[in-house]
Legacy VTK file of the C-alpha trace (Angstrom):
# vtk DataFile Version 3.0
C-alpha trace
ASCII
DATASET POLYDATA
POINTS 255 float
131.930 98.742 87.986
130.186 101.796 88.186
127.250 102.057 91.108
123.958 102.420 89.503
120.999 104.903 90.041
117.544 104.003 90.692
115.030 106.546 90.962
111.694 105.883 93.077
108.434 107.671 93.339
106.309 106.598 96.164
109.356 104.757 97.482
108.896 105.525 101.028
105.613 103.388 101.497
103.835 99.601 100.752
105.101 98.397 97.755
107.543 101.391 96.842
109.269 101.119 100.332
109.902 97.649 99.390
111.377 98.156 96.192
113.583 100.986 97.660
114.873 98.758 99.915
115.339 95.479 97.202
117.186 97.896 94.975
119.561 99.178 97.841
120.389 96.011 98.580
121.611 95.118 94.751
124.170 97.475 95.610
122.098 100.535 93.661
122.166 104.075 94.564
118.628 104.967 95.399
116.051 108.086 95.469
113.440 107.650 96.570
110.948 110.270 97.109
106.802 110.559 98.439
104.905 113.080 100.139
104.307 112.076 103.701
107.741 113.205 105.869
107.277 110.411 108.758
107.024 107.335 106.210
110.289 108.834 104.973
111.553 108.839 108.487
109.950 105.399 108.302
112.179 103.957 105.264
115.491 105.754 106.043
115.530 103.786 109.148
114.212 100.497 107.972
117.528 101.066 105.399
119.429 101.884 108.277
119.264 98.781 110.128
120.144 96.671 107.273
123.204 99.410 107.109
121.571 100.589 103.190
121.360 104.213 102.737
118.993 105.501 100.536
118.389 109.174 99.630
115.532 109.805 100.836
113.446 113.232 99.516
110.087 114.584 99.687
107.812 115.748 96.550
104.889 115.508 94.523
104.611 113.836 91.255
101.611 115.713 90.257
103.532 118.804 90.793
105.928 119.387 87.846
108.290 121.953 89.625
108.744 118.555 92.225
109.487 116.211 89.882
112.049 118.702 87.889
113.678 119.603 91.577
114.315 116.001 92.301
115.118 114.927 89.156
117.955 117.412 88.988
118.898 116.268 92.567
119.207 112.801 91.589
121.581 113.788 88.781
123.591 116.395 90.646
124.054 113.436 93.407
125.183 110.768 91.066
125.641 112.112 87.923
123.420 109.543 85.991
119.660 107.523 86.131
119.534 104.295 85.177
116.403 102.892 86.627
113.077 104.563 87.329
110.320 103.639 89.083
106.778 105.029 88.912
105.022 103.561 91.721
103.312 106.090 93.552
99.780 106.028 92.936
96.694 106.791 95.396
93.540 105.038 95.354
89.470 106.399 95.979
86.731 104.155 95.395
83.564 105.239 93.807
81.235 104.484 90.313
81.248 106.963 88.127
77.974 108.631 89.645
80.157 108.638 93.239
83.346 109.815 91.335
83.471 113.893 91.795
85.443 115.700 89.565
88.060 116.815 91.650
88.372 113.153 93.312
88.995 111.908 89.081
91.758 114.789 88.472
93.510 114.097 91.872
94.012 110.187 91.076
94.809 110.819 87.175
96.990 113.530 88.351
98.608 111.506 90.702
98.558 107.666 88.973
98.996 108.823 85.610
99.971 112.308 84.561
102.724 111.956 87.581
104.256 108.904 85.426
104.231 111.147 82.364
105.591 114.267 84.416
108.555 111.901 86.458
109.538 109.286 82.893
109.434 112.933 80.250
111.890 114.287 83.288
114.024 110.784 83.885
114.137 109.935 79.842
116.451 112.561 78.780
119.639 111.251 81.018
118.734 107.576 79.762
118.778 108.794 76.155
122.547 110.434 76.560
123.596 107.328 77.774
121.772 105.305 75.687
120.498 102.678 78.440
117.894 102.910 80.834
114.676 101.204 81.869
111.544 102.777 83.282
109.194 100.152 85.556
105.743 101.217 85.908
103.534 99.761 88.784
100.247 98.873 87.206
97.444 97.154 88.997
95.100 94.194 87.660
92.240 96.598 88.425
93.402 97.893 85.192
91.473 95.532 83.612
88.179 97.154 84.942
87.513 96.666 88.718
83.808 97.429 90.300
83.910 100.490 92.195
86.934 101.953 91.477
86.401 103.568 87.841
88.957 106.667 88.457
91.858 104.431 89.445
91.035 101.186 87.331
91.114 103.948 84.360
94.307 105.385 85.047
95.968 102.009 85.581
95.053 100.494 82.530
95.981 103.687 80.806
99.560 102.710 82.208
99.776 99.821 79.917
99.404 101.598 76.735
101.714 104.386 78.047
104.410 101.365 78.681
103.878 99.771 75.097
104.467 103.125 73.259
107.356 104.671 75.395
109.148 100.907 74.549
108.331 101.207 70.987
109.665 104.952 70.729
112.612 103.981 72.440
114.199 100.821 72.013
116.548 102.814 69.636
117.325 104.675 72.347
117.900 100.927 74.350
115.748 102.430 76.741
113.651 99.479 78.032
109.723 100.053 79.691
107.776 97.095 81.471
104.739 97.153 83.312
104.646 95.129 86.313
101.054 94.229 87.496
100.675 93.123 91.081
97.441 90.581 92.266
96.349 91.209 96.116
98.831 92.668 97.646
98.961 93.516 101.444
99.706 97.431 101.436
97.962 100.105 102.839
95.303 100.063 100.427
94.509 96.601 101.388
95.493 96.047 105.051
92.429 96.377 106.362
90.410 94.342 104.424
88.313 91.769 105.961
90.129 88.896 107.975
87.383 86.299 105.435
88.662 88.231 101.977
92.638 87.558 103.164
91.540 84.207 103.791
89.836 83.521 100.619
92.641 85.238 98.882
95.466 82.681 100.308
93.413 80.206 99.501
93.394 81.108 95.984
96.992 81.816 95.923
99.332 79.432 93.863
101.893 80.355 97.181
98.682 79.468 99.382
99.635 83.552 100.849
98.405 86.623 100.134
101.172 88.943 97.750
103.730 91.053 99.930
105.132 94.250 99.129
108.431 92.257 98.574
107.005 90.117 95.898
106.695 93.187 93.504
109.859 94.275 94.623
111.705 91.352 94.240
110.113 91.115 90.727
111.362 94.762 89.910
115.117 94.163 91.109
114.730 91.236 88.350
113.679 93.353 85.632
116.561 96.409 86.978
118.915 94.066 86.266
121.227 92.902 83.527
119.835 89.698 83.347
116.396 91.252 81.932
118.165 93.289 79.170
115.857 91.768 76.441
112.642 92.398 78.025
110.860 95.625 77.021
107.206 96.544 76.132
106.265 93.285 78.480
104.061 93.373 80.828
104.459 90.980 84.014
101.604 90.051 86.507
103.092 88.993 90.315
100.103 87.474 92.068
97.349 88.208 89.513
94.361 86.281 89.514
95.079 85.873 85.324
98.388 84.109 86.023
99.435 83.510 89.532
95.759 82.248 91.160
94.537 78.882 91.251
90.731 79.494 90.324
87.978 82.468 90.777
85.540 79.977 92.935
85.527 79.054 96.443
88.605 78.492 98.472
90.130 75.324 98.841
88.548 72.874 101.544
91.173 71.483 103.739
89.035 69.434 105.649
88.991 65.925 105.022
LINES 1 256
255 0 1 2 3 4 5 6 7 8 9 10 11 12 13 14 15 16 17 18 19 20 21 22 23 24 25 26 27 28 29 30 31 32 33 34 35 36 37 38 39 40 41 42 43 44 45 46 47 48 49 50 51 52 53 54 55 56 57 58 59 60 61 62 63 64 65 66 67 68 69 70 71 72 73 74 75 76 77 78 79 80 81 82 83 84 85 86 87 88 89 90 91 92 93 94 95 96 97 98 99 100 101 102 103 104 105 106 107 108 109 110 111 112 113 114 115 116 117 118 119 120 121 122 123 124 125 126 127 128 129 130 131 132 133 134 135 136 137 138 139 140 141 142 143 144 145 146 147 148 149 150 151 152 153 154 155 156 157 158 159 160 161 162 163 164 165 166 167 168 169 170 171 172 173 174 175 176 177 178 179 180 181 182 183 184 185 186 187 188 189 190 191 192 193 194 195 196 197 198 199 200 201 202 203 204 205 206 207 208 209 210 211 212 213 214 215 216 217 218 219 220 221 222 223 224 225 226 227 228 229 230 231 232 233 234 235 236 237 238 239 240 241 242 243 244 245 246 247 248 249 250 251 252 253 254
């Protein structure tokens, strides 16, 4: 059986380090790129000590010579891309009065126009071999989220960009699913109050916050032959609109 290739962007942190290392350990060949050198360092030897070996590389996915250098790296490494992942994503808060314009360009330049820079580079090698799927990390602040317009706008945008890229390619059995983590503890969240974790595991059907290897263990899932049906979908891991127990007041475990 031929090794398969899994392609990464913000795979070297948080949830993308995570899925880096899921898919590595389903026997894929991955690439996984972002654009801090020491969380690289980071991931290569997180893979190492689990004996995985990743490719690790460093680029932008708001810069389009980036994207085409590493795309072309991935394919002149292992000849094929089967599975990408657009994951990296960076996060400001702000209303719109708060929002500057540069601070809106750099996150949809980064959350959204680097999935359309990364998937337009990636499709082309799933089309010749007619097979492929493309897994988008969304965010339920797509749904609207108070205080973060710029990056609740270019998340949601991400659902609509899954829907159509499914549609226009299914003949193409090129899948595309969105997968929408709840409260996750990354980077972005870490240092959130010690009362808001508690509240959230509270709320949580698994009576725990998300982990990075939630999402990840949801993506290897939907790599996989087993989800060869599911395209155009949209999964939520952790979301208060399917994986939470209520919006009101934590649990009382007192008796």
């Amino acid at each position: 059986m031929e090794t398969r290739v899994a392609l990464v962007t913000g795979g070297t942190y948080g949830i993308g380090r995570a899925i880096t290392l899921a898919l590595a350990r389903e026997n894929f060949a991955v690439v996984a790129f972002g654009n801090q050198p020491a969380q690289g360092q980071e991931t290569s030897r997180l893979a190492r000590e689990e004996g995985l070996e990743p490719t690790i590389l460093d680029g932008d996915v708001s810069a389009r010579s980036d994207v085409e250098r590493i795309v072309a790296e991935a394919a002149r490494l292992y000849g094929r891309i089967d599975v990408l992942c657009n994951n990296a994503a960076i996060r400001i808060e702000g209303n719109l009065l708060e929002t500057e314009e540069q601070t809106w360009d750099r996150i949809m330049a980064v959350n959204l126009k680097g999935v359309y820079l990364v998937t337009r580079a990636v499709l082309p090698h799933m089309i010749c071999r007619q097979a492929g799927v493309v897994i988008t990390t969304g965010s339920t602040s797509g749904y609207g989220s108070k205080n973060l317009i710029a990056y609740a706008t270019a998340k949601g945008a991400l659902a609509a960009f899954t829907m159509s890229l499914a549609l226009d390619h299914a003949k193409d059995h090129v899948r595309a699913v969105l997968v929408v983590p709840g409260f996750t503890l990354t980077g972005m969240t870490e240092h959130s109050a010690p009362e808001r974790l508690a509240a959230m595991a509270e709320r949580s059907v698994a009576g725990r916050v998300g982990l990075p290897k939630d999402i990840a263990n949801a993506v290897a899932f939907l790599a996989s032959e087993k989800a060869a049906t599911i395209s155009g979908a949209i999964l939520e891991v952790g979301g208060m609109h399917g994986q939470m127990t209520g919006l009101g007041p934590p649990r009382s475990t007192k008796s």
